[in-house]
N, C-alpha and C positions, 0 to 999 in steps of 0.2 A: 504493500500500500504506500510504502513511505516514495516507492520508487517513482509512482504513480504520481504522485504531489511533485515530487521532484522534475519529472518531465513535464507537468502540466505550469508548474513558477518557470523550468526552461524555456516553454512554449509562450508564456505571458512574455517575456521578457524581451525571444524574438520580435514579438508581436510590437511591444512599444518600441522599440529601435527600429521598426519598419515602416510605424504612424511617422516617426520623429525625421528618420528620411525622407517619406511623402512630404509631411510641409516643410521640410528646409529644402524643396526642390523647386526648379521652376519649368515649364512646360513652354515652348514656343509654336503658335496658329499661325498658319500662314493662309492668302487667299491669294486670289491673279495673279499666280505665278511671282508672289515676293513682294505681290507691289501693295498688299495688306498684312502685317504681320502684328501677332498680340501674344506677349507675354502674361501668363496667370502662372500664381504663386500655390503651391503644396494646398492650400487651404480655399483655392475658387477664387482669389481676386485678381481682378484685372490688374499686371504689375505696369505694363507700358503698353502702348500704341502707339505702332508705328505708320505712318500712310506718306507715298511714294507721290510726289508733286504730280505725276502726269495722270494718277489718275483720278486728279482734285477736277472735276467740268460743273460748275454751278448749273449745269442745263442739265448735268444728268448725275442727280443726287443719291438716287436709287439703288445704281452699280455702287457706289463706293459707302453705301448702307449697307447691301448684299456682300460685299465685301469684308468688311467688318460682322458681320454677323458669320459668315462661312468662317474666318480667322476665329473668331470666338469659339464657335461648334469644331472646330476642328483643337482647339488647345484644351478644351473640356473632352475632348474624347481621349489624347494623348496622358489626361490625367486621370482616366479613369482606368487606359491600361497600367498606369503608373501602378496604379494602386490592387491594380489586379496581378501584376507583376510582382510585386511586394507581398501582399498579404495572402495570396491565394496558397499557393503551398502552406503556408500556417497554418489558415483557415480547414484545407483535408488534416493537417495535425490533432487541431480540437476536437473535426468530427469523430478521429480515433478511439481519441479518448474520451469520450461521450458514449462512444460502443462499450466501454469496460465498467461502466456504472449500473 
């Protein structure tokens, strides 16, 4: 039993050193091919925004909304393999041991 505790405080311990790398990490979205790109930080916020002069056209607002939104969806997706890269193998750890109770 003691062993069992013991692998389960090993298991918690990966687990918080893998949360503590997710947000000390940062994730970079890009859209048109570079000329949108958005940095978000471990924790979902937007860290920077970056937007490329040529594709500033006040006549067409739209594309560089579209832009910025695909940069966004694209750095929240990059953070959720993050974090599925990180914590997934754990996660089948617990489920293990959750079988032996």
């Amino acid at each position: 039993m003691s062993q069992i505790l013991a692998q389960a405080q090993a298991m918690q311990a990966q687990l918080q050193e893998a949360q503590r790398e997710i947000l000390a990490s940062t994730v970079t979205g890009t859209a048109g091919n570079g000329l949108v790109s958005l940095d978000m930080t471990g924790d979902g916020k937007v860290a920077a925004v970056r937007i490329d002069p040529q594709v500033v056209d006040p006549e067409d607002i739209e594309t560089l909304q579209d832009l910025i939104v695909g940069a966004f969806s694209e750095a929240h997706g990059k953070l959720a393999s993050l974090a599925e890269q990180k914590m997934g193998p754990l996660s089948q750890g617990f489920d293990s041991l959750n079988g032996m109770f």
